[in-house]
matplotlib code that plots the C-alpha trace (Angstrom):
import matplotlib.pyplot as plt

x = [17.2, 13.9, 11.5, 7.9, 4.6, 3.9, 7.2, 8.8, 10.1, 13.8, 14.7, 17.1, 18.6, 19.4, 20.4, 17.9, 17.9, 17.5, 20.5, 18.6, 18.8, 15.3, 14.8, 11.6, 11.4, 10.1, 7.1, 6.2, 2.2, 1.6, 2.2, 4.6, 4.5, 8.4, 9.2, 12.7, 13.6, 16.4, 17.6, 17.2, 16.3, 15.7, 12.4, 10.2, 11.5, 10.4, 7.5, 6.5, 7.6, 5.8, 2.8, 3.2, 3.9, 0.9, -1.6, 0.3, -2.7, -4.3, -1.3, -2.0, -5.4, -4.8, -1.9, 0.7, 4.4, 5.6, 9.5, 11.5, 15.2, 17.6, 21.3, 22.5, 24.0, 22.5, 23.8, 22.0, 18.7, 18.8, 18.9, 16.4, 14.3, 14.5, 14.5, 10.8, 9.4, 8.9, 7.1, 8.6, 12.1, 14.5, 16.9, 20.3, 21.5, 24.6, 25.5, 22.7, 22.5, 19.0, 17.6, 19.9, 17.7, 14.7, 15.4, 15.2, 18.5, 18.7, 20.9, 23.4, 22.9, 21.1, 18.1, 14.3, 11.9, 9.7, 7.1, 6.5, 3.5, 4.8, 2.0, 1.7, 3.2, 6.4, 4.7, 5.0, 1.7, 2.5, 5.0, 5.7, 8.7, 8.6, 10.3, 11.1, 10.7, 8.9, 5.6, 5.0, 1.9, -0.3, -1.9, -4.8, -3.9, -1.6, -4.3, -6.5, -4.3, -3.5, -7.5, -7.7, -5.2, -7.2, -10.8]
y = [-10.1, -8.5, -6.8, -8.2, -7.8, -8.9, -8.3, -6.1, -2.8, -2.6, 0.3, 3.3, 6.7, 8.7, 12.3, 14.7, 17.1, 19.3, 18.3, 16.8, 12.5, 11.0, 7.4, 5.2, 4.8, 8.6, 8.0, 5.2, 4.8, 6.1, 5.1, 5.4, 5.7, 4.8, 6.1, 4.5, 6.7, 6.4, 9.9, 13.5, 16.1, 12.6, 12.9, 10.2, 10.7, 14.6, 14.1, 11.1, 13.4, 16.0, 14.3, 13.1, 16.7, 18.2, 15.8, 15.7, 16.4, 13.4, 11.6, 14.0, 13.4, 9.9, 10.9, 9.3, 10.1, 10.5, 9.6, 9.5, 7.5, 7.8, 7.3, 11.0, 13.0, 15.7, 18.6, 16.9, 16.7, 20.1, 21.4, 19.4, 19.7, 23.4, 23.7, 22.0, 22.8, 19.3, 19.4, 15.7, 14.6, 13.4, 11.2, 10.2, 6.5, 7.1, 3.5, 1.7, 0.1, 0.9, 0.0, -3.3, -4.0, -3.1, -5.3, -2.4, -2.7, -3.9, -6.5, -3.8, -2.1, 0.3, 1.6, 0.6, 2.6, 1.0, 2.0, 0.7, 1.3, 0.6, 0.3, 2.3, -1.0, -0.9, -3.8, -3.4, -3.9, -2.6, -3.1, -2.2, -2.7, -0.8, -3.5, -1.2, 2.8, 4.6, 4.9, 5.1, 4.4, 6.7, 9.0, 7.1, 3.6, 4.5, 6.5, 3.5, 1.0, 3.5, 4.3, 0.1, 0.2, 2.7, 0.3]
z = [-3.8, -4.7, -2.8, -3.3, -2.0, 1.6, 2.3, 5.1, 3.3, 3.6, 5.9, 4.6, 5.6, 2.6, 1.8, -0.1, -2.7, 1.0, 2.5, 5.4, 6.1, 4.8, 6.1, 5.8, 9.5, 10.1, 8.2, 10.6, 10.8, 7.4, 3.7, 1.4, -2.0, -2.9, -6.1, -7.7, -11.2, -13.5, -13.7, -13.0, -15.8, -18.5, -20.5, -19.0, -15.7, -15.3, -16.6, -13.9, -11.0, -12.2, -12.9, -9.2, -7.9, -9.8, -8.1, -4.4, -2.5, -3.6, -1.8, 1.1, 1.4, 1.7, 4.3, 2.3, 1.6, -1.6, -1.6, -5.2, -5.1, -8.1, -7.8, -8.7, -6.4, -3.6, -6.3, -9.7, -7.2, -5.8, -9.4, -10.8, -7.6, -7.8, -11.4, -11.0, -7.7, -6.3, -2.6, -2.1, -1.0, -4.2, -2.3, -3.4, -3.8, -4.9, -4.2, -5.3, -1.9, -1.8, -5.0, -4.7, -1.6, -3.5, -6.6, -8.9, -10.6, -14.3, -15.8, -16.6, -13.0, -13.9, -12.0, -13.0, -13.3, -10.0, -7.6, -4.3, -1.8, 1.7, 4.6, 7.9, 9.8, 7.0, 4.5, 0.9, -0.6, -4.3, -6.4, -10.1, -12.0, -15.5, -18.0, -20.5, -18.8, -21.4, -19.4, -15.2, -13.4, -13.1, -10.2, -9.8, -10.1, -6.7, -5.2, -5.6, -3.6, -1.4, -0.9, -0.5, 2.8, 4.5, 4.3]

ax = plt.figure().add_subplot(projection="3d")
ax.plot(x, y, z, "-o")
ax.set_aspect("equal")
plt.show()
């Protein structure tokens, strides 16, 4: 199963780096920018969220959510969320339930490095999957589709 564009996003309720339960439904009427990473505290990976972090209020101004998924646990997120200062929710997949939904497993089962842009009516309208991981899309080729849903 893989999620594509046009499809309806698969709904989850996950645990964050917070403690608190994140799922896709509380953000409802706005959109999400769904951001599935390998692992906390790697090279490529810190530097995407960071990247994201840095340039948050260009999400914000577009009123959209940035949510990232890996498949560490609460404790590896809270350190590398602190350890960082991310404004975002890191969530735990622990399972891989949700990137199994999502299609962003490898042949080895192993998370790909993927982003998804999810509508305000719950519609995927963006999807990238990285084939090898060494690079991530940048800022402004997300704030771009996400500037196209608002027209």
């Amino acid at each position: 199963m893989s999620t594509s564009i046009g499809d309806a996003a698969p709904s989850f309720t996950l645990s964050s780096a917070s403690g608190e339960q994140v799922s896709l439904a509380q953000f409802a009427g706005r959109p999400v920018v769904l951001v599935f990473y390998p692992g906390d505290d790697t090279p490529v990976c810190t530097r995407q969220l960071n990247t994201y972090n840095d340039d948050l209020s260009q999400f914000e101004a577009l009123n959209a959510q940035v949510l990232a998924i890996s498949a560490q646990s609460v404790e590896s997120h809270q350190k590398f969320s602190t350890k960082h200062g991310f404004r975002f929710p890191l969530l735990a997949d622990t399972d891989k339930a949700v990137a199994g939904a999502y299609g962003t497993l490898g042949p080895l089962g192993f998370p790909r490095r993927t982003v998804f842009i999810i509508d305000g009516q719950g519609v995927v309208r963006y999807a990238h999957r990285a084939i090898a991981g060494l690079t991530f899309r940048p800022v402004s080729e997300l704030v771009d589709v996400l500037a196209s849903l608002s027209r």
